[in-house]
C-alpha positions in Angstrom: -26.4 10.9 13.1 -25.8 9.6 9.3 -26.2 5.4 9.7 -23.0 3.6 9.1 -22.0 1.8 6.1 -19.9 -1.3 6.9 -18.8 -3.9 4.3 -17.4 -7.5 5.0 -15.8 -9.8 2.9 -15.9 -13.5 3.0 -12.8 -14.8 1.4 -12.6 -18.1 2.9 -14.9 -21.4 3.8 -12.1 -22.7 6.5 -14.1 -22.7 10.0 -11.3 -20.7 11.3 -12.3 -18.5 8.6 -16.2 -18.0 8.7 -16.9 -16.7 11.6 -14.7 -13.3 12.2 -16.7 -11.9 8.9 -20.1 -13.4 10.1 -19.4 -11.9 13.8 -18.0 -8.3 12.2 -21.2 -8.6 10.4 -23.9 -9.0 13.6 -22.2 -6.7 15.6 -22.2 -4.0 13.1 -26.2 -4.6 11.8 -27.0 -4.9 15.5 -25.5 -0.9 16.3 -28.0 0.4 13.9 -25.2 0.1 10.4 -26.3 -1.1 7.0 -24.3 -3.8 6.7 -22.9 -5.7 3.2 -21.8 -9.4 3.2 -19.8 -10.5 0.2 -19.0 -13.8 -0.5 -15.5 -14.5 -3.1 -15.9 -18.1 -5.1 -14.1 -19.5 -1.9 -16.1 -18.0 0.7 -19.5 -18.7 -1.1 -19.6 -22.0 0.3 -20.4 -20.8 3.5 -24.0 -19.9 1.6 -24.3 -23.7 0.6 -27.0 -25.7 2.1 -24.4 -28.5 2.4 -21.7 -26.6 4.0 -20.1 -28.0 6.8 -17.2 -25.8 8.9 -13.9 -28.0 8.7 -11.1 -26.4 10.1 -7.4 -25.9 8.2 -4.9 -28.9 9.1 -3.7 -28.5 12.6 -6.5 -26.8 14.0 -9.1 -29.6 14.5 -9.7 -28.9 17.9 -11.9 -26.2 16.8 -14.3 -28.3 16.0 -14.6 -29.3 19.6 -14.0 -26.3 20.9 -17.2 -25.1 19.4 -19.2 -28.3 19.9 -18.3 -27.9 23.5 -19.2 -24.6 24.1 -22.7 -24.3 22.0 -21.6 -21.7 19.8 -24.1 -21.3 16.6 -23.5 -22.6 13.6 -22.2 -20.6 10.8 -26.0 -21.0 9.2 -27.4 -20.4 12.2 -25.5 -17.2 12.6 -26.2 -16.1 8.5 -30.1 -16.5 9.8 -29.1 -14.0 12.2 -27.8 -11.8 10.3 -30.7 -11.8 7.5 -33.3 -11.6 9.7 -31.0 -8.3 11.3 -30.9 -6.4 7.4 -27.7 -7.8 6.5 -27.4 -7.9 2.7 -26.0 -10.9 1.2 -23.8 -11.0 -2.1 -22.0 -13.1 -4.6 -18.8 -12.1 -6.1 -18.5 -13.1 -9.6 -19.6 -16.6 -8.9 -19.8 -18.6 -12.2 -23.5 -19.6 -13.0 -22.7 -23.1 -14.1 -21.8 -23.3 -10.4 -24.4 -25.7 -8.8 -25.3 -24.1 -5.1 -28.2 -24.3 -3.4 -28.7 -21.3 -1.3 -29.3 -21.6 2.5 -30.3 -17.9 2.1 -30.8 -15.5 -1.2 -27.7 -13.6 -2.7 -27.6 -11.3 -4.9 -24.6 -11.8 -7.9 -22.1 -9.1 -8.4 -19.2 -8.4 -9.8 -15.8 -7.5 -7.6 -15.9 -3.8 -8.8 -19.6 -3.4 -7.3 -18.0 -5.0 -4.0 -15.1 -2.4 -3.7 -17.1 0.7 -5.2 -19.4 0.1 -2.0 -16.0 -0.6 0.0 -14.7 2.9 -0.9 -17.6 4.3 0.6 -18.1 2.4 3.5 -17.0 3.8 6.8 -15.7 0.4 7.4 -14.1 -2.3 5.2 -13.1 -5.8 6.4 -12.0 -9.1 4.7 -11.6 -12.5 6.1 
């Protein structure tokens, strides 16, 4: 059986946001696919050493709701998912943009992201 391709977008850096693409992501490296993280300019804060999840207005009981049931942390997770062959990469992130990585990422540009998207067996964005 040919390994599966999946790619996963990060469009967002809401904590409602970051963790469907960072769950998508585990439970696809840990069936045995090759598995492609992007990150847009938004989501690639979710890469920043001095992220913190804050949720969208309205929804701040996520915070607790997470706090209160142990779930990892979104850097805890990308640890996860780098130490289980997920690739990590930047979309068209400007270079005067002053990150520090909590993990390496390659930079790409957006056409590299859907060219691999076109021939992934499975194609998600958050």
């Amino acid at each position: 059986m040919d390994q599966k391709k999946v790619v996963v977008m990060a469009l967002h850096d809401e904590l409602e946001s970051v963790y469907p693409p960072l769950n998508i992501a585990l439970g696809a490296a840990s069936s045995g696919a090759k598995v492609i993280l992007a990150f847009s300019r938004k989501g690639v804060n979710i890469l920043d050493k001095r992220y913190i999840s804050v949720p969208s207005d309205d929804l701040e009981y996520l915070s607790n709701a997470i706090s209160d049931f142990g779930v990892s942390s979104v850097h805890e997770l990308l640890g996860i998912a780098v130490e289980m062959g997920v690739q990590l990469y930047v979309v068209d992130l400007d270079i005067k943009d002053n990150f520090e990585f909590v993990h390496p990422a390659e930079q790409v540009p957006i056409k590299w992201v859907l060219n691999e998207a076109a021939s992934a067996d499975l194609f998600m964005h958050f």
